[in-house]
N, C-alpha and C positions, 0 to 999 in steps of 0.2 A: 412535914404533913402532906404535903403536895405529892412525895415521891410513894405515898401508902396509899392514894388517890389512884395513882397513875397503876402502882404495881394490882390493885383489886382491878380498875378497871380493863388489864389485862385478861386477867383472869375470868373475867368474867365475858371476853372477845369468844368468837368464834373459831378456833384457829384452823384455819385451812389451807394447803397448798396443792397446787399445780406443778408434776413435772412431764418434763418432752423432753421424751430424745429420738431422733436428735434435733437440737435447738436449732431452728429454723425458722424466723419468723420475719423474714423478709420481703412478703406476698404483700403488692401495692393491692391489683384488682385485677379481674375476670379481664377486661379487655385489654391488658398490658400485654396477655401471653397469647401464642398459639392453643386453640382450644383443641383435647384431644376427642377424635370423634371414632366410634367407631358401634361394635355390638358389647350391652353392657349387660353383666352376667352379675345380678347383686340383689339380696334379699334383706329387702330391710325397710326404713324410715328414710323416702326417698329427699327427705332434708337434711343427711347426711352425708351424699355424695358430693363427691369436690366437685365446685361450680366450673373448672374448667373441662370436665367431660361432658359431651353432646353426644346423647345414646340414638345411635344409628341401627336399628334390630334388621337391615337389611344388607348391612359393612358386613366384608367379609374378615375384616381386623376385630377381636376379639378385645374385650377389655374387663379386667374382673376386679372387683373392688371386695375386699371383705375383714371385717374385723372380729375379733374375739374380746369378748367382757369377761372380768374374774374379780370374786368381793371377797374382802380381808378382813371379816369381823374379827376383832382379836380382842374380845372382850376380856375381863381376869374373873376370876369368881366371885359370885357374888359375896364369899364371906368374907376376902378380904377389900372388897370395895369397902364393907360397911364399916372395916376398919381404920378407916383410914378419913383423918378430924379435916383435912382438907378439901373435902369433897363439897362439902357445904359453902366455900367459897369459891367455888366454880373450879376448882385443880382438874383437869384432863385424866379423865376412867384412862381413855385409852384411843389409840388410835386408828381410824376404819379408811379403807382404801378401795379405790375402786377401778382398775387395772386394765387399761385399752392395748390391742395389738394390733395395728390397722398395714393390710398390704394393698398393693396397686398393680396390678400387673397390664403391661398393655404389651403393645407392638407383639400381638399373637403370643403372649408371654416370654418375648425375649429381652425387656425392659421392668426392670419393676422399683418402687419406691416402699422401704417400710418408715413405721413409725411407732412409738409406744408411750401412752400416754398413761402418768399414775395422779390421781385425783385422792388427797386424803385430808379427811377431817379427824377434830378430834372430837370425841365425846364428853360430855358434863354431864353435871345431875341437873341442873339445867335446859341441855342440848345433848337432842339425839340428828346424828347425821341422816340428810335426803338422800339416801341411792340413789333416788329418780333424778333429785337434782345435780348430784355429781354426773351420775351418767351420761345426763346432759351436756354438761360441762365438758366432759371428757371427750364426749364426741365431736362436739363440736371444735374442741383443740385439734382433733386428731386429724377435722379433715382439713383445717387451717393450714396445719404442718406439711399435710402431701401434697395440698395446693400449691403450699412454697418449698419445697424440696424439686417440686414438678417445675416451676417457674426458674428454679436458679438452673437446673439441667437444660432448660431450655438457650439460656441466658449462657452456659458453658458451652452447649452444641453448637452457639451463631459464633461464638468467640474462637471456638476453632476451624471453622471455614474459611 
């Protein structure tokens, strides 16, 4: 009885995941690393720049930060959604994704970090997935990721001097 419990209330969860690549999540904090400073070229939601840049609009070192977003409604038809007796127990329509490409370019573009971040949920009758809140989600992984991808290069560069 317990395991018809457990399998509905599955079914009836939210199911979402997070992936990054590449996986990198080894960023303690902001003041562990060298911060990189310089002039920052980036059009956006300035709460999504990685906390280790300090935008200098008078450096003559260059720093460009920029990402692309891309959504994956992959809904099926409605005729055969209606077909389908599972639905009414929360069974997943299908699943929606929301698709980060985040680059870093600094040292005058002779350095750069990428990353790529996929956010997907799935859809009920139910539950329709947040864009806004994936999106969120996503970006904020994304800048997590070049924060720590930026911290271990730093951490490689003192190791080999």
């Amino acid at each position: 009885m317990i395991k018809k419990y457990i399998i509905l209330t599955l079914l009836f969860l939210n199911c979402s995941t997070i992936q990054v690549n590449p996986q990198d999540d080894n960023y303690s904090s902001v003041g562990s690393i060298t911060m990189l400073e310089g002039k920052l070229n980036y059009n956006g939601n300035p709460e999504y720049i990685p906390r280790m840049i300090k935008n200098l609009p008078s450096s003559t070192d260059t720093i460009i930060y920029d990402y692309a977003i891309s959504y994956e409604p992959t809904d099926p038809s409605d005729s055969v959604v209606a077909l389908n007796p599972l639905l009414t127990f929360g069974f997943p329509i299908e699943n929606h994704k929301v698709i980060l490409n985040g680059t870093l370019l600094y040292n005058n573009g002779n350095s750069s970090i990428k990353s790529k971040v996929i956010v997907s949920q799935y859809r009920t009758l139910y539950n329709n997935p947040n864009y806004s809140e994936m999106r969120r989600i996503g970006l904020n992984k994304l800048r997590t990721n070049i924060e720590s991808q930026y911290q271990n290069s730093q951490i490689d560069d003192k190791k080999k001097q």
